[in-house]
C-alpha positions in Angstrom: 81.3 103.4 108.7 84.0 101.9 106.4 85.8 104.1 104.2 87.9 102.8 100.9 90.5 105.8 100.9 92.3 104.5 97.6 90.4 102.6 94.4 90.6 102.6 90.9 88.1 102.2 88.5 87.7 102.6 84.2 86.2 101.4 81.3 89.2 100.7 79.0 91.9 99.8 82.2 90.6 98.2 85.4 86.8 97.5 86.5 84.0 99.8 86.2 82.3 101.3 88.8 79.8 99.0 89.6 81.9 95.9 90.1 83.9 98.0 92.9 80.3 98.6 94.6 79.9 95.1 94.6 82.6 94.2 95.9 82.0 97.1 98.8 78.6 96.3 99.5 79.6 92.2 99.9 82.2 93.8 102.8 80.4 96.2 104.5 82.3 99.3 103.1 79.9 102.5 102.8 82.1 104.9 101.0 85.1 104.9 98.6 87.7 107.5 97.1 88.4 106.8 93.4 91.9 107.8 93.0 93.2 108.0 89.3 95.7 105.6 87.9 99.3 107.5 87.1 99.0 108.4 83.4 95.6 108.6 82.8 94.6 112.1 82.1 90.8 111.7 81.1 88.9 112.2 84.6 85.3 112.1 83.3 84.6 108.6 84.2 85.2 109.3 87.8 83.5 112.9 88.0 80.4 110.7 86.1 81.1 108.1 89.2 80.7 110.9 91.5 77.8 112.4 90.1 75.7 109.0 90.0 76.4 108.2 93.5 77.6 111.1 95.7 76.9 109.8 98.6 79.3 106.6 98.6 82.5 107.7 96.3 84.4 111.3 96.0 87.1 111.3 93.3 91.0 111.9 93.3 92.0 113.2 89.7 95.3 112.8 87.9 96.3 115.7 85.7 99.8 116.2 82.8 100.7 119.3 84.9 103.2 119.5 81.4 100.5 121.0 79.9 100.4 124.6 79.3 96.3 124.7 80.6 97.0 122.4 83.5 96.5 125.2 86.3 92.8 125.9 84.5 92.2 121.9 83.8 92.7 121.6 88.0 90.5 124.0 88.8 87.6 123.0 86.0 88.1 119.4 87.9 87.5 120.7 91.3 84.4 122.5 90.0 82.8 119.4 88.7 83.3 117.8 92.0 87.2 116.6 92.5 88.4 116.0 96.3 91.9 116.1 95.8 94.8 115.5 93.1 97.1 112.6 92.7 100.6 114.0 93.1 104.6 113.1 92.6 106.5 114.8 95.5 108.4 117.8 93.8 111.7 116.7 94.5 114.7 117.4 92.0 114.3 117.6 88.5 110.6 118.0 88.8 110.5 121.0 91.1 108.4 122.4 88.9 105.5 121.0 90.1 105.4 123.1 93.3 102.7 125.2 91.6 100.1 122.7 91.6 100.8 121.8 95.6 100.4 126.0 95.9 97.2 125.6 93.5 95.6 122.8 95.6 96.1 124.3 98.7 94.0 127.5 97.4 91.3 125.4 96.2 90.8 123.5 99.2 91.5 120.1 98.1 93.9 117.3 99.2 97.1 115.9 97.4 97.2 112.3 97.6 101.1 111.7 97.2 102.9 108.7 95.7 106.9 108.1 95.3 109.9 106.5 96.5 110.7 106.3 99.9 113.8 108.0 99.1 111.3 110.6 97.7 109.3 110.9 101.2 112.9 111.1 103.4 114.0 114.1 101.2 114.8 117.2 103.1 112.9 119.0 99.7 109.5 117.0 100.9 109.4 117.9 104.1 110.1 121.3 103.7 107.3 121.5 101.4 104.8 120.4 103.9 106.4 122.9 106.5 105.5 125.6 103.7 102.0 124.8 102.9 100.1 124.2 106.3 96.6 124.4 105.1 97.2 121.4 102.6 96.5 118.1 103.8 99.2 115.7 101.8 98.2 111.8 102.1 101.2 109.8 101.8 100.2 107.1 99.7 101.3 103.2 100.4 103.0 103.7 103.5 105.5 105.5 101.8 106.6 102.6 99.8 108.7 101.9 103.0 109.4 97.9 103.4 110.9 95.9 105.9 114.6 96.1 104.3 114.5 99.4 103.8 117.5 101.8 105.2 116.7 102.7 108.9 117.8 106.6 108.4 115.4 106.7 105.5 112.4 104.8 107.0 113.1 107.1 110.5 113.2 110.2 107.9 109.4 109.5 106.5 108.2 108.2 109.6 109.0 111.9 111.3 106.7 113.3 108.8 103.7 112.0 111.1 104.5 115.0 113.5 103.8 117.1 111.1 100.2 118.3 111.4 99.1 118.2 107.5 100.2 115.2 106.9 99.0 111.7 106.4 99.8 108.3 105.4 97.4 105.1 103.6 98.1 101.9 104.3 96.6 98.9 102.1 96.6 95.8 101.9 99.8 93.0 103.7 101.0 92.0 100.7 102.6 95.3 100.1 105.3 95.0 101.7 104.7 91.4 103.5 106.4 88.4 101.7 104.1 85.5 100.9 104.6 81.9 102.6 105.7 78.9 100.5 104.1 76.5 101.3 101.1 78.5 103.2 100.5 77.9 106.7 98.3 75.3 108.1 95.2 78.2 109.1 95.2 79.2 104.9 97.4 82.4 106.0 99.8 83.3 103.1 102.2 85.6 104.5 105.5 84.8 106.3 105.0 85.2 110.2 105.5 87.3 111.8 104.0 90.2 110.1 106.8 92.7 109.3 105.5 95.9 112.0 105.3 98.6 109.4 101.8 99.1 110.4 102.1 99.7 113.5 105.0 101.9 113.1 103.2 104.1 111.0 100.6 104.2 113.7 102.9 104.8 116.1 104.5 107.8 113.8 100.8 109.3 112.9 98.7 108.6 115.4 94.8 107.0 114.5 93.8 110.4 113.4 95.4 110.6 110.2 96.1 106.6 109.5 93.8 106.1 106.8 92.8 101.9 104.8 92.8 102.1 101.0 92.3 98.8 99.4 94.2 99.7 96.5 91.3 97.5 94.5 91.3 96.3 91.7 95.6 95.4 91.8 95.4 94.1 95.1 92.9 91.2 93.4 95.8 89.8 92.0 97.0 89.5 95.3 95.1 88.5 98.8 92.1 90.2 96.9 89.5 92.8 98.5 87.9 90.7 101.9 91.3 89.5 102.9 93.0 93.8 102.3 90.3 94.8 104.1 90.4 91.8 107.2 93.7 91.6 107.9 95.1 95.0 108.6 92.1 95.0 110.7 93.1 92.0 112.6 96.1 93.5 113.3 95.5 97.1 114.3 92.3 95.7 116.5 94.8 94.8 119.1 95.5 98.5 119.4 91.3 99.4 120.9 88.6 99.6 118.8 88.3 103.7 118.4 91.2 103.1 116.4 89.9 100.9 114.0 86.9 103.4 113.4 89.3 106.0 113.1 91.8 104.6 110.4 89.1 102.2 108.3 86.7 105.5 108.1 86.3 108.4 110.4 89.4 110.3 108.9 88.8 109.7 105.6 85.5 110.6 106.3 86.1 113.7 107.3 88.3 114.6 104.7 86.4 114.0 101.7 83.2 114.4 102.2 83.7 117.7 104.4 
């Protein structure tokens, strides 16, 4: 089974739902997490999403934790059928936000984490995780770590894969691989070699909680869906193929649809 850990989908911003089913069902992807796009506060579409096809998506939801009711708005989402929470790491100024990262851990869900890799290497982070053992924290886009990024600070959020609640997504190449001018001879359109970021992540995580997300529909505007979902497959096949099942499905899998 193929799992989509990170989509988006909408009626006024993106593609609705059934254009992202197509686009699974022409790949062989069974399932897919809907994961809500940063500002958008309005989570009916998905939970409607949900409803119609329980089987093949669970749903992520973005809340304004600014807003006075956001603790009740959280736990009205989770009882219509929300997975998890889409969540800043509360570093700094917005320290405030620890609440909700208390909040989702008693209601069971996940937080699906994106920020800066600066964000991810903070002491602050990690010592959040250390303080909240029963939430599962998916570090989203491989911790927006690229190939010219500071080695302290790359080593920093790569150490986070020994701790036992957390996890990291990885999507498609073209995050943080730079495209070939002019493109090679075989139609690939990245530089080669592939930058290892992958694999380090692997290496840092383990195949249990390595998790694909085709980051659909923005990574169309890029190597589109087949070619997200193909090559990081390519590559991580070389590693046996219990992996593979593992990371494109089994542990997202398990955690959304528990």
């Amino acid at each position: 089974m193929i799992v989509d850990s990170h989509c988006h989908v909408g009626i006024n911003w993106y593609e609705p739902v059934e254009t992202l089913l197509h686009h699974m069902d022409s790949n062989g992807v069974e399932r897919a997490v809907l994961v809500q796009s940063l500002g958008q506060f309005d989570n009916t579409y998905q939970a409607e999403c949900v409803a119609r096809y329980p089987e093949r998506l669970a749903s992520i939801v973005h809340i304004n934790i600014e807003d006075a009711d956001a603790p009740t708005t959280l736990t009205r989402e989770v009882g219509r059928g929300a997975v998890g929470i889409r969540l800043r790491p509360p570093v700094g100024s917005s320290c405030n936000q620890v609440q909700f990262w208390e909040l989702a851990e008693e209601l069971n869900i996940t937080v699906s984490c994106v920020g800066t890799a600066e964000e991810f290497a903070s002491a602050e982070f990690r010592a959040l995780l250390e303080r909240l053992p029963n939430l599962s924290v998916v570090i989203e886009h491989l911790g927006n770590l690229q190939s010219n990024c500071d080695m302290t600070i790359t080593s920093s959020v790569l150490s986070l894969g020994k701790l036992p609640n957390a996890y990291m997504k990885f999507h498609g190449l073209s995050e943080y691989t730079r495209k070939a001018l002019p493109k090679s001879e075989d139609g690939f359109p990245f530089e080669t070699p592939v930058p290892p970021l992958m694999l380090n992540a692997l290496d840092a995580f383990g195949a249990e909680k390595l998790m694909w997300g085709s980051d659909w529909p923005i990574v169309s505007m890029r190597e589109g869906y087949r070619n997200a979902l193909r090559w990081p497959r390519d590559i991580l096949e070389s590693r046996g193929e219990s992996l593979v099942d593992s990371s494109f499905g089994g542990v997202a899998h398990r955690m959304y649809w528990r």
